[in-house]
Each structure stands twice: as structure tokens, then as C-alpha cells.
C-alpha positions in Angstrom: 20.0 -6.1 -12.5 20.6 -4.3 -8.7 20.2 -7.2 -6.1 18.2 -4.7 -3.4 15.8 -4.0 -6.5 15.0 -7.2 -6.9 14.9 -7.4 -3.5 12.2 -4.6 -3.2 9.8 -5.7 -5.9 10.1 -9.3 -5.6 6.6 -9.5 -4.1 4.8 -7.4 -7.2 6.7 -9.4 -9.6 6.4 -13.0 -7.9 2.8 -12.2 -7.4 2.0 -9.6 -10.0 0.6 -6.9 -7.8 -0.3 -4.0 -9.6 -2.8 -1.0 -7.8 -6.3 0.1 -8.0 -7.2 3.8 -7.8 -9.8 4.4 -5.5 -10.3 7.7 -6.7 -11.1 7.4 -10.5 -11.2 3.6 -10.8 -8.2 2.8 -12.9 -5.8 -0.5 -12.5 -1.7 0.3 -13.3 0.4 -2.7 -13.4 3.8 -2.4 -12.0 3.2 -1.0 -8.4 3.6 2.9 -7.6 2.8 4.8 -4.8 0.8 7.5 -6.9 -1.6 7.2 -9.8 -0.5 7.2 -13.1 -3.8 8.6 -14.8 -4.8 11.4 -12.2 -2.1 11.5 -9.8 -3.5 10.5 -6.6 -2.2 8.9 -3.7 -5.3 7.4 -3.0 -4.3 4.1 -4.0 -4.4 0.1 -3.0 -2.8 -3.4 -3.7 -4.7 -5.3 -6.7 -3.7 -8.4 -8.1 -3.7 -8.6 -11.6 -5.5 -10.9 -14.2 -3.7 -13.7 -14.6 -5.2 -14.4 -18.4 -5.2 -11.9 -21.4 -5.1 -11.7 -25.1 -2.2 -11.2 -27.4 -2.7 -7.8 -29.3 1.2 -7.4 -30.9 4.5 -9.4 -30.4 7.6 -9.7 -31.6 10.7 -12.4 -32.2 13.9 -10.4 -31.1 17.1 -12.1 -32.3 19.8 -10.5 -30.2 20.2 -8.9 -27.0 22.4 -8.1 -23.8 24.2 -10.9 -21.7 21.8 -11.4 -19.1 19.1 -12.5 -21.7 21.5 -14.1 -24.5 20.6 -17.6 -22.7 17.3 -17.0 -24.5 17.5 -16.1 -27.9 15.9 -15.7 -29.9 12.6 -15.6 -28.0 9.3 -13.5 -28.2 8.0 -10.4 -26.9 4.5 -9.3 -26.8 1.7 -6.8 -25.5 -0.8 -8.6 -23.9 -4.0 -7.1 -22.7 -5.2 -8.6 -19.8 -8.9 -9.8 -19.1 -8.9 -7.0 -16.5 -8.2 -3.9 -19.0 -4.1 -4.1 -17.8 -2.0 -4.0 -20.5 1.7 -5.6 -20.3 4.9 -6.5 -22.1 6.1 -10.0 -21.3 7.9 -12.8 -23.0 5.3 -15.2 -24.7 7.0 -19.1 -24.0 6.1 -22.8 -25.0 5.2 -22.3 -28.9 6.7 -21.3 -32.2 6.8 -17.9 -33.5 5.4 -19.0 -36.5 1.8 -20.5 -34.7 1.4 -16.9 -33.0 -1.4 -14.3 -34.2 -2.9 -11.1 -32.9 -6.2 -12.4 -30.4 -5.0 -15.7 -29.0 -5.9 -16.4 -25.8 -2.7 -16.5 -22.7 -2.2 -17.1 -19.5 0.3 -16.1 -17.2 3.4 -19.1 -15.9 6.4 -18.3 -13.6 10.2 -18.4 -14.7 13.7 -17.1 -15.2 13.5 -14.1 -16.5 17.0 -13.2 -16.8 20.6 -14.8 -15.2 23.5 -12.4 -13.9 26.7 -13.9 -14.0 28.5 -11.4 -12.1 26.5 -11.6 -9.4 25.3 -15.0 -9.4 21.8 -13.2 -9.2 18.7 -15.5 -11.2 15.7 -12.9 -11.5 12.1 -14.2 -11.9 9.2 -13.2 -12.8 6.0 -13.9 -14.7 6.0 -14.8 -18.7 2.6 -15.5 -20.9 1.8 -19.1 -22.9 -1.0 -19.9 -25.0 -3.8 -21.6 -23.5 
């Protein structure tokens, strides 16, 4: 976790800003200067869908120091309602009462804690609705 990254995408990840391609349509999610799907620079700020559905997840048991604070804890792909697909922790239920197709909504927290540093990184995670 580099403090002057954070620093630089603190405003896409606080507010999850991905970009719209105004040449072939498409929506990316995080932010880049140059489209993913045809390479054009023809791009602009769009704010992504703040609701989606769970289509695969996860439980990981272990992991690095920064995230140890939460284990275990879930990981899942959620498609959002605007086509965006993204990988984010799924909080505030039990492993065992998730399924493929439930309906989630994004909610900001901690995302991971640095201890070297001192440095607490947030972002967004996904609960049910």
C-alpha cells in the first residue's frame, strides 16, 4: 500500500468513478486514461452503479498482514446494474446465507490497515440488500 497511490486514486475509489467511452459506448471500472475494449483516448468520468448482483464469491481464510484483521471474510464478483463487473469484499452476513443472484448494494469501509505506515485505506465493499 504506497501512500501517493492512495493519494492519487482516492477520488475513484471514495466515489467509485469509473469511465465511459464515447467512442464505442463501453463503461470500465477502475479509472484509465485509455479504453480498455478499443483503445481510445476518447474517454470521460462515469460514476458507477452503486447496486448489482452476486454472480460468484468466495470465503478466503488466510491472507497478508494488511488484511489479517479480517479474516476470514468473503470475496465476490458482482455485476453491477450498469453492465460493470467488480471484485469486492461482500460484508454484514454469513457465508453460509450467500447464493449466486442476490441482490447488493454498495457501503464504505476499511479496506485494509498498514501498520508500518500508519496508513488506513478505504474504499467501497458490497452488502445484501
Amino acid at each position: 500500500m504506497e501512500p501517493p497511490k492512495i493519494w492519487r486514486e482516492r477520488k475513484e475509489r471514495y466515489l467509485g468513478i469509473g469511465i465511459m467511452c464515447e467512442d464505442c459506448k463501453k463503461k470500465n471500472f477502475p479509472k484509465t486514461r485509455i479504453c480498455p475494449d478499443c483503445g481510445s483516448e476518447n474517454v470521460k468520468p462515469y460514476k458507477i452503479a452503486e447496486r448489482g448482483t452476486l454472480k460468484y464469491f468466495t470465503q478466503i481464510m488466510n491472507t497478508g498482514d494488511e488484511l489479517v484483521f479480517n479474516t476470514p471474510y468473503v470475496v465476490g464478483l458482482v455485476e453491477l446494474e450498469d453492465g460493470i463487473k467488480v471484485t469486492a469484499q461482500i460484508v454484514d452476513c454469513d457465508f453460509k446465507d450467500l447464493k449466486k443472484g442476490i441482490k447488493l448494494e454498495q457501503t464504505f469501509r476499511v479496506i485494509a490497515r498498514n501498520g508500518k505506515e500508519g496508513l488506513i485505506k478505504y474504499g467501497f465493499k458490497f452488502r445484501p440488500i
